[in-house]
SEDO-618955 format. One line per field, with one value per residue (C-alpha): x, z, y; residue number from 1. Coordinates in Angstrom, 3 decimals. Layout:
X: c(X|...)
Z: c(Z|...)
Y: c(Y|...)
num: c(NUM|...)
END
This chain:
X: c(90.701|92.984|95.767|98.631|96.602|96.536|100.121|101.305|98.839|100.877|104.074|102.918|101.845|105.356|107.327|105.106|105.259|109.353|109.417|106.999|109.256|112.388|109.947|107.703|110.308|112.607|108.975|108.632|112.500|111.432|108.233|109.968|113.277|112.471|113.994|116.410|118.517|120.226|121.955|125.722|128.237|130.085|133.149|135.841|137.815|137.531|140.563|140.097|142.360|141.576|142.542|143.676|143.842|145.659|147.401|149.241|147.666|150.393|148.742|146.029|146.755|148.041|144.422|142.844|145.408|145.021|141.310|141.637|143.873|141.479|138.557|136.814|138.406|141.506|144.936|146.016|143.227|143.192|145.806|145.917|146.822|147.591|148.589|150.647|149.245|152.106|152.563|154.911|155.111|155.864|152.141|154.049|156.520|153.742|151.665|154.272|155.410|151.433|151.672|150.467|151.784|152.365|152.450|153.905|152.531|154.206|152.292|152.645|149.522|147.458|146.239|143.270|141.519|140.387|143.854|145.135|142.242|142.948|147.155|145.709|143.141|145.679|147.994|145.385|144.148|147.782|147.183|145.127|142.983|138.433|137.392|139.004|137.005|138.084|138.424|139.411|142.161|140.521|138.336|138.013|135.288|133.142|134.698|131.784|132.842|134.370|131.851|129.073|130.401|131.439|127.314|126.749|129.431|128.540|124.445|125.777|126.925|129.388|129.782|128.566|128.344|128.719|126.795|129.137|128.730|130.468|133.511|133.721|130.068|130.840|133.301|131.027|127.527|128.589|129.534|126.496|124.197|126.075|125.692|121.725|121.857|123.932|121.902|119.132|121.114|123.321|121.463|117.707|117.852|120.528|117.936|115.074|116.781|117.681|114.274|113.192|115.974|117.298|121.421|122.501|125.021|128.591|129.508|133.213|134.055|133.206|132.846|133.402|134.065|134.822|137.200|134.537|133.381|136.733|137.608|134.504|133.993|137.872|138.122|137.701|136.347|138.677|136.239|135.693|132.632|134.007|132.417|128.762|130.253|131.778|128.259|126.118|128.273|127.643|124.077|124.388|126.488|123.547|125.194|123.338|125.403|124.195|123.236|125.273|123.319|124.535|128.333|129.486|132.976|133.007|134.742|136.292|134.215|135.557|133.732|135.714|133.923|136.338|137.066|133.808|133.435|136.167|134.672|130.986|132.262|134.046|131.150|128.576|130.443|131.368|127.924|126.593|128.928|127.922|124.421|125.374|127.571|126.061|122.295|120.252|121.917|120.985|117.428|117.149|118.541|115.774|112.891|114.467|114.877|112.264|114.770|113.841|117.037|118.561|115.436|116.110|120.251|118.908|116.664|119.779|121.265|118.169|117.947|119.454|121.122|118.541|119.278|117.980|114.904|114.304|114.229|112.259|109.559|109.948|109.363|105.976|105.061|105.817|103.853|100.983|100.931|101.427|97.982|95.906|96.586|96.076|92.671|92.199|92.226|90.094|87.274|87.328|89.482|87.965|90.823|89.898|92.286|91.589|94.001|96.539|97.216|96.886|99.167|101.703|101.510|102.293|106.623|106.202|104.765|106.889|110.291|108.667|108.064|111.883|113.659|111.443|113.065|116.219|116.319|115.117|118.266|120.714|121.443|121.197|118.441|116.972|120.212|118.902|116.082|119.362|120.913|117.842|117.385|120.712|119.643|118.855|122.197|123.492|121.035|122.114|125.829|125.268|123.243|126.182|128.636|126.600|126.089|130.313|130.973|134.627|136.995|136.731|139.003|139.726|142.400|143.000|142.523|143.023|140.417|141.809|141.152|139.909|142.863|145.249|142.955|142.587|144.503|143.854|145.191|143.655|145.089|143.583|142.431|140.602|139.159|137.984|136.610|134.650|133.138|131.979|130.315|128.131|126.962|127.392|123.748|122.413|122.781|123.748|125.579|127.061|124.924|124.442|122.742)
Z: c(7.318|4.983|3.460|5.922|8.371|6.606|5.920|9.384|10.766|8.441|9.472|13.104|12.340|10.799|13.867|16.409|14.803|14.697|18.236|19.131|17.832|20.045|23.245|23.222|23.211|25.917|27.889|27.759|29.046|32.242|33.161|32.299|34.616|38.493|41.885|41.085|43.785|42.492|44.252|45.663|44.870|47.867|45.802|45.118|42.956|39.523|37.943|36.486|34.529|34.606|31.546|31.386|27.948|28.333|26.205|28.188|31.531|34.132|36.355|36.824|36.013|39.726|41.379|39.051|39.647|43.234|43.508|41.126|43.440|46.283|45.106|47.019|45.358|46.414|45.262|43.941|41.223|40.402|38.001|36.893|33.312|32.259|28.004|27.984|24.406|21.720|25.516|25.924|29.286|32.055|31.774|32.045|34.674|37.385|36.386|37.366|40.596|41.499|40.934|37.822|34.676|31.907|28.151|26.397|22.670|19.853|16.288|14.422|11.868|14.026|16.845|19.348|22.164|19.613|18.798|22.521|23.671|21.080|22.498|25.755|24.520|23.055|25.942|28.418|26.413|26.804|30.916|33.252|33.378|33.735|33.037|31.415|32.698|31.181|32.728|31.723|32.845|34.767|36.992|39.900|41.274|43.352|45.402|44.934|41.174|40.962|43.482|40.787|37.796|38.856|39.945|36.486|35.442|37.097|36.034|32.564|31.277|28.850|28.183|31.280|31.873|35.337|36.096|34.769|36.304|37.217|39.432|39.629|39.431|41.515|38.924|37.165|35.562|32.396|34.757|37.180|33.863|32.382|35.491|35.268|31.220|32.299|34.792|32.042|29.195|31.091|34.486|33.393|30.309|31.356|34.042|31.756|29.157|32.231|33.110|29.781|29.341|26.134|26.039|27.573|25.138|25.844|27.249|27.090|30.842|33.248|30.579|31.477|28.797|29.843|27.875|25.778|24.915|23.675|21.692|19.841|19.465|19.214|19.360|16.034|16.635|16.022|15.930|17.668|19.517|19.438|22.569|20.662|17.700|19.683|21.982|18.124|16.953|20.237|19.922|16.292|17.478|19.813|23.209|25.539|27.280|31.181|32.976|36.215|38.001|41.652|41.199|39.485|37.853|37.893|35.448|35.108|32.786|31.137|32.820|30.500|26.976|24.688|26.320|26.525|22.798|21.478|23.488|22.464|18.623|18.267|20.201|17.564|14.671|15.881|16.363|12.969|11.268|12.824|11.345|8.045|7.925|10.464|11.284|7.820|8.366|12.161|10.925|8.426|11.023|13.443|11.056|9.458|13.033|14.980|17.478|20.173|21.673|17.543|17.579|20.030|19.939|16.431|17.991|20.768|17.696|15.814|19.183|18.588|21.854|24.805|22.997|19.674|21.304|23.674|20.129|18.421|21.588|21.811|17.758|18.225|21.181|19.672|16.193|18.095|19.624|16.940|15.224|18.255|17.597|14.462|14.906|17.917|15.667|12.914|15.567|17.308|20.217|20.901|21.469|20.368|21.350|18.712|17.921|16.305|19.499|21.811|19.712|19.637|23.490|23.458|23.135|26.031|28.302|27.385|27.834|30.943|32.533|31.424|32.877|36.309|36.203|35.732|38.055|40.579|39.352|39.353|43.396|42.440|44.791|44.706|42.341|39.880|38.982|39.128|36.687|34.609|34.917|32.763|30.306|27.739|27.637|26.577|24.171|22.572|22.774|20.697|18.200|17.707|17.465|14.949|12.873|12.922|12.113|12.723|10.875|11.513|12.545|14.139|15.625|19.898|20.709|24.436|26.811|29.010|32.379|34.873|37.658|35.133|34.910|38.618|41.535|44.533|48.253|48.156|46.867|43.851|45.799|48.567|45.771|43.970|47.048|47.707|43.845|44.298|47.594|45.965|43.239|44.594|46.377|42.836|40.257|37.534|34.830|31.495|28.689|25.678|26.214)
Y: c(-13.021|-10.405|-11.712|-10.098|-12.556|-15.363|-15.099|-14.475|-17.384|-19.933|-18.435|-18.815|-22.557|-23.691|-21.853|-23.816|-26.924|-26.556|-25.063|-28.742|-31.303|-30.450|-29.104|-32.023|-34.403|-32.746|-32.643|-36.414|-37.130|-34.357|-36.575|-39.757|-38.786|-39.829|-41.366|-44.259|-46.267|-49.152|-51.903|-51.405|-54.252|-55.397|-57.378|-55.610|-57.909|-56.241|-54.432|-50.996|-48.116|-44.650|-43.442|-39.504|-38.025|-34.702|-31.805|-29.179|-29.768|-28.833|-26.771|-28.914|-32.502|-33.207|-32.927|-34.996|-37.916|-37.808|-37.333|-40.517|-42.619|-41.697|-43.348|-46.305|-49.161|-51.361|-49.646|-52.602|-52.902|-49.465|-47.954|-44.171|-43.822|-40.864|-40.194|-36.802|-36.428|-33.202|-31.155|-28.824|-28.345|-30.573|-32.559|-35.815|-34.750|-33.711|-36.869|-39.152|-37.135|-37.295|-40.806|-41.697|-43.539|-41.762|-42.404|-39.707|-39.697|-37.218|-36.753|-33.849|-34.920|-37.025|-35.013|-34.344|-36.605|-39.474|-40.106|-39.769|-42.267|-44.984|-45.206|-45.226|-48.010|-49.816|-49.922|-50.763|-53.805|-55.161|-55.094|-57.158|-54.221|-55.590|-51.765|-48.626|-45.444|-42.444|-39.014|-35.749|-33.839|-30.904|-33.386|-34.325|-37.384|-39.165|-41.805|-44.134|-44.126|-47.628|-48.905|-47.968|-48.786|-52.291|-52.883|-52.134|-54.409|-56.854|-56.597|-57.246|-53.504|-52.944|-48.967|-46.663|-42.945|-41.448|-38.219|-35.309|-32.123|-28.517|-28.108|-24.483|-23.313|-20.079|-18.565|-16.930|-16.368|-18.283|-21.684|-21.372|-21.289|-23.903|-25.962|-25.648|-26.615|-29.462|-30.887|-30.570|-32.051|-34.872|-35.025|-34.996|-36.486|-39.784|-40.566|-40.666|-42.656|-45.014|-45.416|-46.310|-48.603|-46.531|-45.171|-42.516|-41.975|-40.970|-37.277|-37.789|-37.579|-40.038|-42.886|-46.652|-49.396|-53.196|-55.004|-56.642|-53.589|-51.840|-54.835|-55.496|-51.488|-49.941|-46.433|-45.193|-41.849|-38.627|-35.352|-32.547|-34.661|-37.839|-39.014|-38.675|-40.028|-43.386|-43.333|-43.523|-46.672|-48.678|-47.892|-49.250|-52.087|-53.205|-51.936|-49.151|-47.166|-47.267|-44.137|-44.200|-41.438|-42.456|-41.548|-37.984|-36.461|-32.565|-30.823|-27.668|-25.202|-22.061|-18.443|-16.005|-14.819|-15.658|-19.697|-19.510|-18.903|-21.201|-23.970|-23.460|-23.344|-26.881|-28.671|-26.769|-27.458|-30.952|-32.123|-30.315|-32.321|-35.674|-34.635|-34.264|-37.326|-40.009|-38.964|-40.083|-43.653|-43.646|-42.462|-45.319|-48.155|-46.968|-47.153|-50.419|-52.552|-50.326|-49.544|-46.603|-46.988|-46.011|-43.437|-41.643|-41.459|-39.722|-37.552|-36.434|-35.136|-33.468|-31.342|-28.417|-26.278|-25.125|-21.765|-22.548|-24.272|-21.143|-18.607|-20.826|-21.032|-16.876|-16.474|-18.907|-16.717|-13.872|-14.429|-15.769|-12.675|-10.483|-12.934|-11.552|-8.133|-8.089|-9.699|-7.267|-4.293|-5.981|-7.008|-3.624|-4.851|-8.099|-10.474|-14.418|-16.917|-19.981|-23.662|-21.552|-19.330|-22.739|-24.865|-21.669|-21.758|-25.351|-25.300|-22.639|-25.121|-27.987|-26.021|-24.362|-28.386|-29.504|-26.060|-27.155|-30.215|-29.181|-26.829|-29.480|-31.256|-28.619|-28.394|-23.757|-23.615|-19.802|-18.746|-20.645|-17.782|-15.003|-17.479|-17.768|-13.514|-14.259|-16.678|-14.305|-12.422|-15.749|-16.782|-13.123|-13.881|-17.180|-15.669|-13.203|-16.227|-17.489|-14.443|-13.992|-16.883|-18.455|-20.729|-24.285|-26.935|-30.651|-29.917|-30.369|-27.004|-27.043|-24.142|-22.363|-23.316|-21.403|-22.049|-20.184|-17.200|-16.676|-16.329|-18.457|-18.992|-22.952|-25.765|-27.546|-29.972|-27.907|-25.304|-28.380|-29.654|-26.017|-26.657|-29.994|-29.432|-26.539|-29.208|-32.584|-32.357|-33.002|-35.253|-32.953|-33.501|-31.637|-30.557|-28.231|-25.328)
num: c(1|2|3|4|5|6|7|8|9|10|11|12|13|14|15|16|17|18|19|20|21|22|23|24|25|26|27|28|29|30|31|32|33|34|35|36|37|38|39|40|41|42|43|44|45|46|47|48|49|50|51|52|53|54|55|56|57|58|59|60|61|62|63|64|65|66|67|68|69|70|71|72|73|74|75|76|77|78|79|80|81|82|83|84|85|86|87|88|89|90|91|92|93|94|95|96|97|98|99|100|101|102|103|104|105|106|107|108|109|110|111|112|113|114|115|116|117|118|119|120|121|122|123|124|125|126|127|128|129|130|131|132|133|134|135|136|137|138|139|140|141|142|143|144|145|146|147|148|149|150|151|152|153|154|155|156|157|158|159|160|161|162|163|164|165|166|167|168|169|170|171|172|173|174|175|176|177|178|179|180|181|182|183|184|185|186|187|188|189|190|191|192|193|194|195|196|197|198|199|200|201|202|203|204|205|206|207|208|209|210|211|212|213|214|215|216|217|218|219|220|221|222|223|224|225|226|227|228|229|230|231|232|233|234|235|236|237|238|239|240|241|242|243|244|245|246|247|248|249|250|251|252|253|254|255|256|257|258|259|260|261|262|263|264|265|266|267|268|269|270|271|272|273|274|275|276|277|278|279|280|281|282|283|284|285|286|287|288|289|290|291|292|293|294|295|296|297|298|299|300|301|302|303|304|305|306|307|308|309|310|311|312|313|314|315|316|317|318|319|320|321|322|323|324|325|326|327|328|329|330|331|332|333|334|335|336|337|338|339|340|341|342|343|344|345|346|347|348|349|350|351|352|353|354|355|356|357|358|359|360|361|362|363|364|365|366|367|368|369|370|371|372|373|374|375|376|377|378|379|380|381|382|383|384|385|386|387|388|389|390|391|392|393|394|395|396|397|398|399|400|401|402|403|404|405|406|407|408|409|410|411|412|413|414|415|416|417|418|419|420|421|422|423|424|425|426|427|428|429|430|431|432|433)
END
């Protein structure tokens, strides 16, 4: 073996063993995730508060507070909350005509959805309210919601997460490919964890805490992924959040490049941060109590986006490859495939078995394999997002949503209806990709 070999079979080595880590454990969550019908509670005798968090959300706000109110639950234990959190346009005004009650919160320092949860916390704890499910302001939802989180309630459940998927999966390439990674990230992987009785951990729409819950574990998380940050300190507190995988909320995702790139840059930098400050004491709590449930809410951060994953599986191909050639020329074109080239194969096969299964998950159908046709334009784009680079902040900077980019003849409610039809035959739910 010459040295240019021997180099570029160690190089090969450490990019398959990276590539494994993430692969093999996204692998296990795809053959762990499977059929699961739980029971359906028939009282109906539980009060709950949806809770609305919402900056500047005029145009949209009025759908999500009446596909709210229509849910499955009696009218009288069901109260739509909804905190009109530094707006400047008439957020509050159309929330109250739609029949919601509104808090109206003004801070010129303290801003952003951890700060707007934690007056709507506060508030709620001060009603007769059982369960506070919160729901963002671009959403619209099953109306089994209630129905299945008060099951779980009622098996002993503190925190829950409903299935959280795409409302407008037609607009464009960017939400039809987000709406596949999503069923991987929220869809394949909350089942899995359900099965193996781990947390789901918190995706920041559809989330359900009893009162227990909020009191023993106040909201106390303010960045830019404050859902994963609040889902980590249950998990330390003792408390697994529930997988509720039989009732949905479908949000409103951003199709244009540049929403698309604002959006994609706060959840990034939001998570990287929760790394550095939060994952080496996560790490040592697991090893210290032997927790899986600790283990793997530390391994849901090591994982880095489908994208990363995908480049790192391509550069192990790739060098594998490149090792065969090499060894091609030197044996006269006799090609030997050996451990190295097996093992470099291996993150292929993993992330080929968890894609399946999302797919499966997804509801596409056949457009999933024009979606995937797609997948590496965006792997591209994100690479260039990360060579640019951007200035960072915490503040609430609010996306643009897709009903004020395009013109429509429907209603809110009926386009939102159209969107959740194409995605409510699967179980998907949001994810990072």
């Amino acid at each position: 073996m010459t040295a240019t070999q021997l180099a570029l079979t160690v190089v090969t080595v450490v990019v398959a063993a990276v590539a494994l880590v993430p692969t093999v454990y996204l692998a296990l969550l795809a053959l762990c995730a499977g059929p699961h019908r739980p029971r359906v509670t028939g009282a109906r005798s539980m009060r709950f508060a949806f809770l609305v968090p919402a900056h500047n959300e005029e145009a949209g706000i009025a759908a999500t507070v009446q596909s709210l109110r229509a849910v499955d639950w009696p009218a009288d234990h069901c109260e739509v909350v909804v905190v009109a959190d530094n707006c400047s346009d008439r957020t509050a005004d159309v929330a109250r005509q739609a029949g919601a009650h509104v808090l109206v919160r003004h801070h010129k320092d303290l801003r952003g959805k951890g700060y707007a949860l934690e007056h709507g916390f506060a508030h709620l704890l001060g009603t007769a309210a059982d369960a506070v499910v919160v729901v963002d302001a671009d959403t619209v939802v099953s109306k089994n919601l209630l129905v299945a989180f008060a099951t779980r309630i009622e098996d002993g459940a503190l925190a829950m997460q409903a299935e959280y998927g795409v409302r407008n999966v037609d607009a464009s390439w960017r939400t039809q490919l987000m709406a596949l990674a999503l069923a991987m990230f929220h869809s394949l992987r909350s089942n899995a964890r359900e099965r193996l009785g781990l947390s789901a951990g918190l995706r920041g729409n559809g989330m359900c805490f009893t009162r227990e819950c909020l009191t023993r574990f106040p909201q106390k998380a303010y960045g830019l992924v404050e859902d994963v940050e609040q889902g980590i300190a249950l998990g330390r507190g003792g408390v697994r959040v529930t997988a509720v995988v039989d009732a949905h909320v479908l949000g409103e995702m951003v199709s244009g490049g540049k929403a698309s790139e604002s959006q994609r840059r706060r959840w990034e930098d939001g998570r990287i941060k929760l790394q550095r400050e939060v994952l080496p004491d996560v790490i040592r709590e697991a090893l210290a109590s032997r927790s899986l449930l600790l283990l793997d809410l530390a391994m849901d951060l090591v994982v880095p986006p489908l994208s990363t994953v995908a480049l790192l599986t391509a550069a192990a191909i790739g060098l594998a490859g490149a090792r065969l050639a090499l060894a091609a020329m030197g044996a006269g074109g006799g090609v030997v495939v050996d451990v190295v080239t097996v093992v470099a194969s291996l993150p292929a096969v993993c992330l080929a078995l968890y894609v399946a299964r999302g797919i499966q998950l997804s509801g596409l159908g056949w457009r999933s394999v024009v979606v995937l046709a797609k997948a590496p334009a965006y792997v591209l784009w994100k690479v260039w997002l990360k060579l640019r680079g951007a200035p960072k902040s915490d503040a609430w900077v609010r996306t643009t949503r897709e009903t004020e980019t395009t013109q429509s003849s429907s209603s809110p409610l009926s386009s939102s209806s159209s969107s959740s039809s194409s995605s409510s035959s699967s179980s998907s739910s949001s994810s990072s990709s």
